[in-house]
N, C-alpha and C positions, 0 to 999 in steps of 0.2 A: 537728193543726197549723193555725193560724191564718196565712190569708196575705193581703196586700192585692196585689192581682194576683198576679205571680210571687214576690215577697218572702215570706218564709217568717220569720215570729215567733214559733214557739215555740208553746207549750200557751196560754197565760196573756199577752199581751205586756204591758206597762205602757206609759204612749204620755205624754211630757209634753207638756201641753197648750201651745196657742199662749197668749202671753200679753203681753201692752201693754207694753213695758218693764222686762219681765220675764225673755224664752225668747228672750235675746238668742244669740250664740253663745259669746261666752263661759261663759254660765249653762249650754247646751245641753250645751257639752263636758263641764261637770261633772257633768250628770246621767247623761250617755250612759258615760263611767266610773265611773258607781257605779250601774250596770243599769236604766237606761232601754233602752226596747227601738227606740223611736222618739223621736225629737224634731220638734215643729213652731217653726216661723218666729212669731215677732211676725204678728199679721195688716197686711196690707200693704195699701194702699187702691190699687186698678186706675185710679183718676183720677190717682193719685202717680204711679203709672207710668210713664201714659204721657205725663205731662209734664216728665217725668224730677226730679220734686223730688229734693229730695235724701236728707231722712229716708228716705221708700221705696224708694229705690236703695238706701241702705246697709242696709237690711234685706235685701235678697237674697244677700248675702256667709252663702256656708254653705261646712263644711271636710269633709276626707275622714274627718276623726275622728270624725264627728259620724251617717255614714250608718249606718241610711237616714233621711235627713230630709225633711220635708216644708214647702213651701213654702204659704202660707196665705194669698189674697187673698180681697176680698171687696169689692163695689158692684153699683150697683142696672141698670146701662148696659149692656145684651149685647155692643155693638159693643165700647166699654172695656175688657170681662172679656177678650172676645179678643185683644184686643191685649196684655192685659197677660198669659194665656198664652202667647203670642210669644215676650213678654221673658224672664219665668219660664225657660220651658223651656231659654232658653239658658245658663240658669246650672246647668244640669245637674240639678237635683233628683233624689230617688226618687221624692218624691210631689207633687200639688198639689192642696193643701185647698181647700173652697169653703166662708168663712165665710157661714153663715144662721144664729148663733146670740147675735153681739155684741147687748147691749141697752143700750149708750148710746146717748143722746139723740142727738148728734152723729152717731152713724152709724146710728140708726133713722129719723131725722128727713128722711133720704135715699131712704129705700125699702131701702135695703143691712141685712148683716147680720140680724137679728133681725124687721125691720120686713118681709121680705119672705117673713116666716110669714102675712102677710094675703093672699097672692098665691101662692096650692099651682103653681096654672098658671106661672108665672113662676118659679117658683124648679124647679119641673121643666122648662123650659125651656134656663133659664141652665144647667141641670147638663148636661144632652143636648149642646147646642152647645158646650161647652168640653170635653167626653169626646170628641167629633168633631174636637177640633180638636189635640188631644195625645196622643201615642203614651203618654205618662206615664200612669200609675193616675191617678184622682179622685176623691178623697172628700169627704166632705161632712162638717161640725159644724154642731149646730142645738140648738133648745132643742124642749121639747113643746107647743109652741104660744105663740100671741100672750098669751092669758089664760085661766082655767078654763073658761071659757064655748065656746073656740077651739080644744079639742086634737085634732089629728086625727092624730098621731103613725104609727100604724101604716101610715095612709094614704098619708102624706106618706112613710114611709122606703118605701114598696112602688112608690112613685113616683122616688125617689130610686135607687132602684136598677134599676129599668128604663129609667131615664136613661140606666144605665151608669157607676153611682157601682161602688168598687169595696170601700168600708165606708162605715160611717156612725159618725158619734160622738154619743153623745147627753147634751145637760145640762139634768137631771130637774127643772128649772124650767122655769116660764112667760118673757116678757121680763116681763111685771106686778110676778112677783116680784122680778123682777135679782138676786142675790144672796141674797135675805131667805128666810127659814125654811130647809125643810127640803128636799129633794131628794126627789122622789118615783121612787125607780128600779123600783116595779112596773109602771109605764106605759113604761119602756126597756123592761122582760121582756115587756109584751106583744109588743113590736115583738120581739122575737126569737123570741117562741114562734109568730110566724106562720108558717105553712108556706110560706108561699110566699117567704120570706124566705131566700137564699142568702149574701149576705154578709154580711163580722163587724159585728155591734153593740157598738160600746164603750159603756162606761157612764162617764158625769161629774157630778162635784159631788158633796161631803162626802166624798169616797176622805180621809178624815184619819188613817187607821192601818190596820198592817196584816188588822187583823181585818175590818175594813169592807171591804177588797180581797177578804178570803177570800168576806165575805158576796157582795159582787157576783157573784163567780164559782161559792158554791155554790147561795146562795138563791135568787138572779135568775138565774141561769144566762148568764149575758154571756161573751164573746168575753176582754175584755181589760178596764183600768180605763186610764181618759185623767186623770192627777194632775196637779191646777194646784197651790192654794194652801198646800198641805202638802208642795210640793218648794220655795216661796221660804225661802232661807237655811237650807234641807234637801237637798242633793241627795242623801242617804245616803239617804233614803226608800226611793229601787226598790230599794235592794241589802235594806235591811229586811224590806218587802213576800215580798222572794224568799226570801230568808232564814226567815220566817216560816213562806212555804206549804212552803219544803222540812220544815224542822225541829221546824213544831208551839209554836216557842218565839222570843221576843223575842234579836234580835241583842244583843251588847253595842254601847251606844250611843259614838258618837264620845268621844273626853278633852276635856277642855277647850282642850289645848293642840291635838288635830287641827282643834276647830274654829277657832282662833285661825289656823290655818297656811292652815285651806281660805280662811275672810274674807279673808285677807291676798291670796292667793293670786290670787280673784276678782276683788280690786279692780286687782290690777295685771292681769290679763288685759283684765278693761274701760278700762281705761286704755291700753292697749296697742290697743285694738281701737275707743276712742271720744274718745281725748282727755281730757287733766286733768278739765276741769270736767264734762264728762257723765259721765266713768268715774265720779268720786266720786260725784256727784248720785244715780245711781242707782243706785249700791248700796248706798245706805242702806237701802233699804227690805227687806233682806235679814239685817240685822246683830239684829233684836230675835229671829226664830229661830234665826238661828247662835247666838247666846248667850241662849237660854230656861233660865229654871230656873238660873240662877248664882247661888247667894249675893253679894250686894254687890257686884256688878256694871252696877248700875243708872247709876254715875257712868261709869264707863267704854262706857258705849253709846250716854250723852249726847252725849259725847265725838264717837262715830262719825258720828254723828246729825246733829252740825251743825258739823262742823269743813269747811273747804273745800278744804282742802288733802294734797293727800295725803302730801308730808310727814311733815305731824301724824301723821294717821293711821300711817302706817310705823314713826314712833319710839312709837307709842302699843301697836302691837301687838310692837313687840321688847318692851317693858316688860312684856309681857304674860306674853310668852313665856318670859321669867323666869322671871316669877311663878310659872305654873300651868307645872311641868315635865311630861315625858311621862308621869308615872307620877301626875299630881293625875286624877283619877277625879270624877265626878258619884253623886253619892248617889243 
């Protein structure tokens, strides 16, 4: 049984990852019913906080449908961090994340996120005093270092958790890399085959199917898998993922019409939850996986892609849902 403090996840959990605009809670709710085991918060910047902007405040809105959730800040200011566990905590959370692993400019360029893999002492510092300062569990996301030259992984999680982290997540890139190539998750298994290593090690980056989840968990030996970019415009993902390691065998995948009903679906929760013009804006970036692989579909995505109103969109997918009844299947 994998547990981050007294929370208990199962053999295997699945954790969707924090993400920019992405792991809003609308998106969360959807993942969390279709077997997410955990969901994180957007990272949330502790200088937002505590100036109470506004973007950052609305990111603390988390639901009961959604636990156990975790709340996800990150800056470079000890004093800041604390205050903005203050605030956190009184939005009740199960968890709160301590981003070390963002690698954009804009928040390496601060010492925050990513950039304070240069500073082992400081980021094991910042973890110690915010464990002290919340009865909540704390965990930590990071990358394996600043660049090849820089990994001290094993070191850094053995530190991280005598901080009094109570897991760690790990994405098998540099910040050098951001994104680019491959994911190296034998350098996450060191860090878990250390002996001295008591908490769970999740593994991240490329989880893009469920065979890749089996491999984390049988080949590397890892705790759990933390899925980002193979649940946008997916959240059927963790139920697949499960589906898989029970059965040995690929789920049947959603109808064309279920994914038309979930897009639909989404966009009115984000709208409901952010307003016409953000709801639409950003769930576009969602719509080229919900409808991957459709024959002749291509105009109708366009459609999703740059229409501004939701309206459109609404009468675009009743049209849809004509079209493709319950029973049109995906080749």
């Amino acid at each position: 049984m994998v547990k981050i403090g007294h929370i208990e996840l199962g053999s295997f959990p699945l954790l969707l990852a924090p993400m920019e605009d992405v792991s809003d809670p609308p998106f969360r709710a959807l993942c969390k019913e279709n077997g997410a085991d955990v969901v994180y918060t957007e990272f949330i910047s502790s200088e937002g906080l505590i100036r109470d902007a506004v973007k950052s405040v609305m990111k603390l809105d988390i639901y009961e449908k959604e636990r156990p959730v975790g709340i996800q800040i990150f800056g470079a200011n000890l004093d800041s961090m604390l205050k903005a566990v203050d605030i956190v905590e009184k939005t009740n959370p199960d968890i709160i994340d301590i981003n070390f692993g963002c690698p954009v400019k804009k928040v390496v360029c601060k010492g925050a996120g990513a950039g304070i893999l240069k500073d082992i002492d400081k980021m094991e510092n910042l973890t110690r005093e915010m464990v002290k300062r919340t009865n909540l569990p704390v965990t930590v996301k990071t990358r394996l270092g600043w660049d090849d030259n820089s990994i001290k992984i094993v070191e850094v999680a053995e530190r991280i958790q005598d901080a009094g982290a109570k897991a760690i997540a790990i994405h098998g890139r540099t910040r050098a890399q951001m994104y680019k190539g491959q994911a190296d998750w034998s350098k996450i298994a060191d860090v878990k085959n250390n002996q001295r290593m008591k908490i769970p090690v999740f593994g991240n980056g490329d989880v893009s199917s469920p065979e890749k989840a089996i491999e984390m968990r049988d080949k590397y030996g890892l705790d759990g898998a933390m899925i980002g970019r193979a649940s946008i415009g997916n959240p059927w993902f963790f139920n697949e993922v499960k589906y898989f390691i029970k059965n040995n065998s690929h789920k049947k995948p959603p109808t064309i019409y279920e994914r038309i009903v979930m897009a639909e679906r989404h966009l009115k929760m984000a709208i409901d939850w952010k307003g016409e013009k953000l709801g639409v804006l950003e769930t576009r970036r969602h719509y080229s996986n919900y409808f991957k692989n459709i024959p002749n579909f291509k105009e109708h995505k366009m459609r999703m892609v740059t229409s501004d109103y939701s309206t459109d969109l609404y009468k675009l997918f009743s049209v849809l849902k004509n079209t493709y009844n319950e029973a049109t299947v995906l080749n």
